[in-house]
Residue frames as a rotation matrix with the C-alpha (Angstrom) as fourth column:
UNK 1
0.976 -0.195 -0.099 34.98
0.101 -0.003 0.995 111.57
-0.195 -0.981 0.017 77.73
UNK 2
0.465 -0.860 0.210 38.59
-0.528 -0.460 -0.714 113.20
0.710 0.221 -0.668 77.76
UNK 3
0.567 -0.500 -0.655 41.14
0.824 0.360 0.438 111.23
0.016 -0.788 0.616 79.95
UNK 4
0.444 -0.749 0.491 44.03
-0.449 -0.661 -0.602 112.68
0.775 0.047 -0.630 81.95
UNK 5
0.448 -0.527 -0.722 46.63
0.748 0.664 -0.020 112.06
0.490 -0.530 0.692 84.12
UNK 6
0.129 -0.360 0.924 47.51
-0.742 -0.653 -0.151 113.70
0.658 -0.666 -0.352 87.64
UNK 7
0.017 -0.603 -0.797 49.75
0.589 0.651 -0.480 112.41
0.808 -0.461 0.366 89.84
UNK 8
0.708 0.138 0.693 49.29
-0.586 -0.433 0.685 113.05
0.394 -0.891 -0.225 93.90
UNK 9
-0.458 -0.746 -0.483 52.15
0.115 0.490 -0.864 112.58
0.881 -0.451 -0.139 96.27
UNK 10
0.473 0.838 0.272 50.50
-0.329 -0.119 0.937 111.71
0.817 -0.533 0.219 98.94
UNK 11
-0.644 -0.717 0.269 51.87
-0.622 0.285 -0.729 111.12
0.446 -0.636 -0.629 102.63
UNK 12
-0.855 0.206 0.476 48.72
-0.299 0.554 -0.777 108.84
-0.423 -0.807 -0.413 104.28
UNK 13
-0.864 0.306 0.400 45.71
0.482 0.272 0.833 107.54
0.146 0.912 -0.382 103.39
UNK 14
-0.115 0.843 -0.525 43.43
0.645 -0.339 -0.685 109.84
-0.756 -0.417 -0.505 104.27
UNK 15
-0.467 -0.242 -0.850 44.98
-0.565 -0.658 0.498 112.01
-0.680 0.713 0.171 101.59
UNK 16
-0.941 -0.337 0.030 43.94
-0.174 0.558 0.812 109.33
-0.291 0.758 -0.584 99.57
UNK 17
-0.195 0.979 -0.051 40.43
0.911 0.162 -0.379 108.97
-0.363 -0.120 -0.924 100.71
UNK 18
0.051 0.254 -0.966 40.04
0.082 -0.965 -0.249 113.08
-0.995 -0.066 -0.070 100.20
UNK 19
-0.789 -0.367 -0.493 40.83
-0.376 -0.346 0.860 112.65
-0.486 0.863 0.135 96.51
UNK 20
-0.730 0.678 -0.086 37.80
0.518 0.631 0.577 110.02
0.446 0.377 -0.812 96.03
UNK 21
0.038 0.964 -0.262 35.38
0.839 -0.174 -0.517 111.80
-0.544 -0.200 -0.815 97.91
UNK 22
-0.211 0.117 -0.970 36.37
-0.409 -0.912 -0.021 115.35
-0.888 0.392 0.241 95.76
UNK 23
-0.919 0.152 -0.364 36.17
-0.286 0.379 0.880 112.56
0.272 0.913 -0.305 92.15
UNK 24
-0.510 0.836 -0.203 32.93
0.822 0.543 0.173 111.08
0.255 -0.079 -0.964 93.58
UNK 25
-0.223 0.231 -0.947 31.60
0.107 -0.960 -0.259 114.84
-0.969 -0.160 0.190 94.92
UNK 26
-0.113 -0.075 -0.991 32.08
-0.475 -0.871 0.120 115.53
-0.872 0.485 0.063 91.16
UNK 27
0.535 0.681 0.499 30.87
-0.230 0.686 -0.690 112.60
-0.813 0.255 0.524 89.65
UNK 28
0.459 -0.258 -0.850 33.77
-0.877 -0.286 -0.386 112.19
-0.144 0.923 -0.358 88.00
UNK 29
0.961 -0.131 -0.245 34.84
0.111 0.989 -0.093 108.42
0.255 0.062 0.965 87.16
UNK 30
0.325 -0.946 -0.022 38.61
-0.864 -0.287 -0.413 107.69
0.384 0.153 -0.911 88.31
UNK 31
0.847 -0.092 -0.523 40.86
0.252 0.936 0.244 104.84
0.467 -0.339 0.816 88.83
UNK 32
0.726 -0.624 0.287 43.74
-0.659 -0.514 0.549 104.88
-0.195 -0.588 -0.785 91.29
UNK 33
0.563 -0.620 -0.547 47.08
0.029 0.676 -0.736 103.27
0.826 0.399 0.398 90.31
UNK 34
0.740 -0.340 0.580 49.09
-0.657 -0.549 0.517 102.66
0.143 -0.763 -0.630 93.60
UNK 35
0.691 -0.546 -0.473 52.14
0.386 0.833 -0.397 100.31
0.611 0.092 0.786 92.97
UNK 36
-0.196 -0.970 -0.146 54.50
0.531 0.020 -0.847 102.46
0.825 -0.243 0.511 94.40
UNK 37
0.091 0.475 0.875 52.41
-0.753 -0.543 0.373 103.44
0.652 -0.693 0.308 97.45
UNK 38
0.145 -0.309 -0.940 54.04
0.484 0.851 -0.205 102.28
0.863 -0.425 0.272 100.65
UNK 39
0.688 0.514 0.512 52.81
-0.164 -0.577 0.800 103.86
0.707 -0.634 -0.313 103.68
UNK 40
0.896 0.158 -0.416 53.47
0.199 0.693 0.693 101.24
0.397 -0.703 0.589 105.92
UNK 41
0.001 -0.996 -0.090 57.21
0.838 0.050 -0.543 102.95
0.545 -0.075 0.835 106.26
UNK 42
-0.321 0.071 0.944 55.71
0.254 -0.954 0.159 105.91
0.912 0.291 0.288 107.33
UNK 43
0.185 0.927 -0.325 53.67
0.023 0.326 0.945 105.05
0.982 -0.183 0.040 109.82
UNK 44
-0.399 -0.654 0.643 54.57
-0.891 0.110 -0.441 104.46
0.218 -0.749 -0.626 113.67
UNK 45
-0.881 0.225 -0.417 53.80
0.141 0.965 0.223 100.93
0.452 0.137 -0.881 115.11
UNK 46
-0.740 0.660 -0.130 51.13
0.067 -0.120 -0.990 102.27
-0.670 -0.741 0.045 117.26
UNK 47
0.014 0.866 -0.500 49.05
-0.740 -0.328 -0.588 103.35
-0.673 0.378 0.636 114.52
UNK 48
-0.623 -0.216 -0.751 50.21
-0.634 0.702 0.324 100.25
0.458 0.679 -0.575 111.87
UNK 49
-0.993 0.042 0.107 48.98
-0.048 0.697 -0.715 98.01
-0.104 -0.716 -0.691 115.17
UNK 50
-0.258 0.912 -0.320 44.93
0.083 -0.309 -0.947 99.52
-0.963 -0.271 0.005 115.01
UNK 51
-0.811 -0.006 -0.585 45.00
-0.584 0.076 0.808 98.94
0.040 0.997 -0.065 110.95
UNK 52
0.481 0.695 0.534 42.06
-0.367 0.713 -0.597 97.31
-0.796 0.091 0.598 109.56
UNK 53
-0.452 -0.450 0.770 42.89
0.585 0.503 0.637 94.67
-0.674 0.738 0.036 106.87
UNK 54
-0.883 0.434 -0.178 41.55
-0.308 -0.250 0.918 95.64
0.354 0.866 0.355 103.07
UNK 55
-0.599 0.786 -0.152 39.36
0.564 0.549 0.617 93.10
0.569 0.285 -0.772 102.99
UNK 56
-0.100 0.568 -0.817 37.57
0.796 -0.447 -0.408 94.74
-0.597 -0.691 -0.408 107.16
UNK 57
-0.900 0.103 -0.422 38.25
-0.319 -0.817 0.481 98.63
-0.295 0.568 0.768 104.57
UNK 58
-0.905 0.419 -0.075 36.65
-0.277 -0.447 0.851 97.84
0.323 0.790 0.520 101.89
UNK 59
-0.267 0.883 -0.385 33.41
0.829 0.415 0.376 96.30
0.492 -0.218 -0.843 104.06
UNK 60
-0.518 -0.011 -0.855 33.80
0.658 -0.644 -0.390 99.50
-0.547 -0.765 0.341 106.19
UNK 61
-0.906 -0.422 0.033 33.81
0.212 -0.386 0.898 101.24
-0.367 0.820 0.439 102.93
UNK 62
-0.783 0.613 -0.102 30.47
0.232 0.441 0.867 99.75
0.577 0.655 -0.488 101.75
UNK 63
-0.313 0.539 -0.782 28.66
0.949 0.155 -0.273 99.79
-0.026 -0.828 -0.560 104.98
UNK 64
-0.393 -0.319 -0.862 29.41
0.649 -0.761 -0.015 103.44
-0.651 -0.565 0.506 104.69
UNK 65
-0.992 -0.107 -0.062 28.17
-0.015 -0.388 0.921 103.85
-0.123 0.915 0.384 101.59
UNK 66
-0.692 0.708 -0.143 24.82
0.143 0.328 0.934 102.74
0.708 0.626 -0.329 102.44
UNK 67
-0.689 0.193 -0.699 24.51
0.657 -0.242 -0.714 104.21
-0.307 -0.951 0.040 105.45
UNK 68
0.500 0.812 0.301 21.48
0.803 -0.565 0.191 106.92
0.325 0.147 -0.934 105.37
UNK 69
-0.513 -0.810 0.283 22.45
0.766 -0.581 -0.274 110.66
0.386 0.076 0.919 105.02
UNK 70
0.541 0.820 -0.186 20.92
0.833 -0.552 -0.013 113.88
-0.113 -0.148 -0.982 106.38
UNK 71
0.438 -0.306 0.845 21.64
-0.159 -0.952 -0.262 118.00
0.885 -0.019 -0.466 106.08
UNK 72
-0.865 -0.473 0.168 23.53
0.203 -0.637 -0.744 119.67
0.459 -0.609 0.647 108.64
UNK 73
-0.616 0.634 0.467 20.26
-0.690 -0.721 0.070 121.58
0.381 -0.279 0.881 109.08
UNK 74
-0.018 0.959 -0.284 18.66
-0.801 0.156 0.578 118.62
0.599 0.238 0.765 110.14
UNK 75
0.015 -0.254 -0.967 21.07
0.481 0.849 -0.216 116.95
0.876 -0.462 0.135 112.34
UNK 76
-0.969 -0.227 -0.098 21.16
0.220 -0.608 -0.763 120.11
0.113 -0.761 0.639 114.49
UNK 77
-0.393 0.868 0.302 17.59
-0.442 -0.467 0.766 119.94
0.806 0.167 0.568 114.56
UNK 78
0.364 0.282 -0.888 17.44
-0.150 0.958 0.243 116.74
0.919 0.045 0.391 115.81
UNK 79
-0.437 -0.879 -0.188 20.24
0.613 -0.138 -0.778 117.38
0.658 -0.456 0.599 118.28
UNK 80
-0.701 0.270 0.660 18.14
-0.544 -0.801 -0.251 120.03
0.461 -0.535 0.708 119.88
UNK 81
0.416 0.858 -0.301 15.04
-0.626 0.510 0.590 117.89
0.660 -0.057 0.749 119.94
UNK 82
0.543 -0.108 -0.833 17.28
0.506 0.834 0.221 114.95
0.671 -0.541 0.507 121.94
UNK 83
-0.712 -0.694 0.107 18.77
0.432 -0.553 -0.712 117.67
0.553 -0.461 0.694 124.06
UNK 84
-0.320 0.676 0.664 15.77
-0.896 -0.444 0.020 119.33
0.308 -0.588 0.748 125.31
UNK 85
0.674 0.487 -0.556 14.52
-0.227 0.852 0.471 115.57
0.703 -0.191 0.685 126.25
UNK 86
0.336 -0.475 -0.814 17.38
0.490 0.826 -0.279 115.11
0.804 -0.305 0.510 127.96
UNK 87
-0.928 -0.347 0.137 17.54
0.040 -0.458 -0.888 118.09
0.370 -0.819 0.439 129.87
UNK 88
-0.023 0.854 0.520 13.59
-0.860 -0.282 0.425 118.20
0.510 -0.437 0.741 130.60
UNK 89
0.517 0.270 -0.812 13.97
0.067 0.933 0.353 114.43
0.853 -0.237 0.465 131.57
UNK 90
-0.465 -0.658 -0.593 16.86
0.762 0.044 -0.646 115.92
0.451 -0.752 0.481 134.39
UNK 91
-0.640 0.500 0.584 14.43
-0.620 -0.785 -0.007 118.68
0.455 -0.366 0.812 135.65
């Protein structure tokens, strides 16, 4: 296993999330180093206000991880299937 270093200037954390799902997409192992990551200046209060703590993240995080997954092709199956019920059920 070869290490490297790449630095992302990032402006939110979503940017941040998008790097872990493209390392985890690509099974590739990474650690994030964020000492000098300070959003919270960025931010307006409206959106600071609707923050979840870490601790509520990283359960969010998990939950999310173990959620069950499906194709595309198969949610728009479904979708049809609970559409036509719902429009034969208004006829």
């Amino acid at each position: 296993m070869q290490t490297i270093t790449i630095t992302a200037h990032t402006s939110d954390v979503s940017q941040i999330e998008a790097i872990k799902a493209v390392m985890k997409a690509f099974k590739i192992k990474f650690e994030i180093e964020n000492k000098d990551l300070n959003l919270e200046k960025s931010m307006p209060d409206e959106i600071l206000q609707n923050q979840m703590t870490q601790k509520e993240f990283v359960q969010w995080i998990a939950a999310a991880e173990k959620s069950p997954t499906m194709t595309l092709d198969t949610f728009n199956k479904k979708w049809e299937q609970e559409t036509n019920k719902i429009q034969n059920l208004i006829q």
